[in-house]
C-alpha positions in Angstrom: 0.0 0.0 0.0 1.3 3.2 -0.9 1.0 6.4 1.6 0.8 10.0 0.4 0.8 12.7 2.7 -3.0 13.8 1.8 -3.7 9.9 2.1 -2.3 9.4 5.2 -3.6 12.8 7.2 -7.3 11.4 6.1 -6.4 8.6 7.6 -5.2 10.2 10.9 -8.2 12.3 10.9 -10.5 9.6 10.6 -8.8 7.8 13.6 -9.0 11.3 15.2 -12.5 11.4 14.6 -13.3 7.3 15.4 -11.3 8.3 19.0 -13.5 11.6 19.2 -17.1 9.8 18.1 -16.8 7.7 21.2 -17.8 10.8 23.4 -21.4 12.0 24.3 -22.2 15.6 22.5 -22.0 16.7 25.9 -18.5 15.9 26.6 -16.6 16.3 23.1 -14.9 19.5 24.3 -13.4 18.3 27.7 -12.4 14.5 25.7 -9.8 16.1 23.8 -7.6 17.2 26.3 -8.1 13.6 28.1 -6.5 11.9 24.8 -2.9 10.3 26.4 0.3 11.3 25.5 0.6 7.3 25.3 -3.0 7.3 23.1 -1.8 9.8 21.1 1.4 7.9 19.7 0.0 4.6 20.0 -3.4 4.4 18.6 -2.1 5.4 14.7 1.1 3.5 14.7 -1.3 0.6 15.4 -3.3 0.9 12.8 -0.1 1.6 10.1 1.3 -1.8 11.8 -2.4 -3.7 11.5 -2.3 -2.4 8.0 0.5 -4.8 7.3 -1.4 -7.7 9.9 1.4 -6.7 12.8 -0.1 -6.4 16.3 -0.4 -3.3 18.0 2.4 -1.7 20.3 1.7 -1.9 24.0 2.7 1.6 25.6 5.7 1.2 28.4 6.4 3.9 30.7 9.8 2.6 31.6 10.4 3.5 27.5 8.8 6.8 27.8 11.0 7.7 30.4 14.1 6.8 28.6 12.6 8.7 25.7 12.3 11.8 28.0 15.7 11.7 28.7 16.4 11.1 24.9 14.9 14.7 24.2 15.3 16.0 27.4 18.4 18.5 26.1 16.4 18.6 23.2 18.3 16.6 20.9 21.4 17.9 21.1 23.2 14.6 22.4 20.6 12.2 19.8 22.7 13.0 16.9 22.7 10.3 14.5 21.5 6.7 13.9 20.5 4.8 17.4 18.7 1.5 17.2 15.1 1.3 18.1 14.3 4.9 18.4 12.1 7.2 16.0 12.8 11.0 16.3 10.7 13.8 15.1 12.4 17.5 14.9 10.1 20.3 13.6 10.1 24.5 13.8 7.3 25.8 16.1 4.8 24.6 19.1 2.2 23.3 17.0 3.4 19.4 16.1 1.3 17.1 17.8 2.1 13.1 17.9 0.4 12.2 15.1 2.5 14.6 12.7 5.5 12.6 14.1 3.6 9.4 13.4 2.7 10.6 9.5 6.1 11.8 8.9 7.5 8.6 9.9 4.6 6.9 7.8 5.1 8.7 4.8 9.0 7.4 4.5 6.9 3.8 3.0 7.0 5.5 -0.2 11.1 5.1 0.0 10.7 1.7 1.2 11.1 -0.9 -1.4 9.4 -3.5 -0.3 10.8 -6.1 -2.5 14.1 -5.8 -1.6 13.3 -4.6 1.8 15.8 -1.3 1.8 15.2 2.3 1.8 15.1 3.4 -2.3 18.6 5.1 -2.9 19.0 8.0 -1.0 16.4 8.1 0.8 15.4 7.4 4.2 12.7 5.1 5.6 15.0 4.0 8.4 11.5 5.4 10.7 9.4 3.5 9.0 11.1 0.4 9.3 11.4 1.4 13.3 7.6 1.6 13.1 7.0 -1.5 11.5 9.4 -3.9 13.0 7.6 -7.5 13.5 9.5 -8.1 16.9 8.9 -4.7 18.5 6.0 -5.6 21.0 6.5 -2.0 23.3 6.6 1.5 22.7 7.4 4.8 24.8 7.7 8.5 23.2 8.0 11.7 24.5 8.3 15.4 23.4 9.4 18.6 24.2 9.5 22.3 23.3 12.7 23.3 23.4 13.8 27.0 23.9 14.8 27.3 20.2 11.4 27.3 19.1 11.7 23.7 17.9 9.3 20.6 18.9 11.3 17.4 19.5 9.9 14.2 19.9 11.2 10.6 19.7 9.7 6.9 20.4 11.9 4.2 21.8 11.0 0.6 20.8 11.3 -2.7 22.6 12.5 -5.1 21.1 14.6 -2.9 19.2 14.7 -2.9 15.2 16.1 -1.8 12.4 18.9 -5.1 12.3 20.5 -4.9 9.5 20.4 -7.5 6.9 16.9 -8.3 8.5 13.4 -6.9 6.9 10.8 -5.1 9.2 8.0 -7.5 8.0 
């Protein structure tokens, strides 16, 4: 299946939506806020993983808390490839989860799943992180740093992205 930006922020919306619908009229404004941190990472990296018939990710606070530390400096000391974590570095306040979870969604279109690498200079390294067969657990954090940047990242248990090994 082949994401596309517009394709996939549908999709997030409708899971938005489906998340939302599940509230009384009455109490749509006041269920927003009660979304988890946890829900909000979880939920649509669950449904790209049950797209490919992979479970779902179980959310593990002992993870988030290593993936607080992880963006706790914002960044600075994350430089660089590091097994079984996803980061997400964007200008502004504004970047929810789920923009982290589509940007690491849309790097499928650089994944060739034939061969089962990234296309030739491109990167789908977050993809792969997010589709990993063996990863059972997930914890993510974010931050806004003083720069005016939103940083987030997921850590994965077991991790992935072995190389020589495909995701799926």
């Amino acid at each position: 299946m082949e994401y596309t930006s517009r394709s996939l922020s549908r999709w997030l919306a409708v899971v938005g939506a489906l998340l939302l619908s599940s509230c009384s009229p009455n109490t749509l404004a006041a269920a927003a806020p009660q979304i988890s941190l946890a829900q909000q990472f979880v939920v649509p990296q669950s449904h790209l993983r049950a797209i490919r018939g992979l479970r779902p990710l179980r959310w593990s606070d002992a993870l988030a808390d290593q993936a607080a530390r992880f963006v706790g400096d914002c960044g600075a000391a994350s430089a660089g490839f590091v097994a079984g974590v996803n980061m997400f570095r964007a200008r502004g306040a504004a970047w929810q989860p789920s923009d982290a979870v589509a940007a690491w969604a849309e790097q499928a279109e650089h994944y060739d799943f034939g061969s089962g690498a990234c296309a030739a200079g491109r990167q789908c390294a977050q993809f792969r992180q997010v589709m990993w067969r063996g990863s059972q657990e997930v914890g993510c954090a974010a931050v806004e740093c003083p720069s005016g940047e939103t940083v987030m990242a997921c850590h994965y248990e077991p991790r992935g992205n072995v190389l020589g090994q495909r995701p799926f």
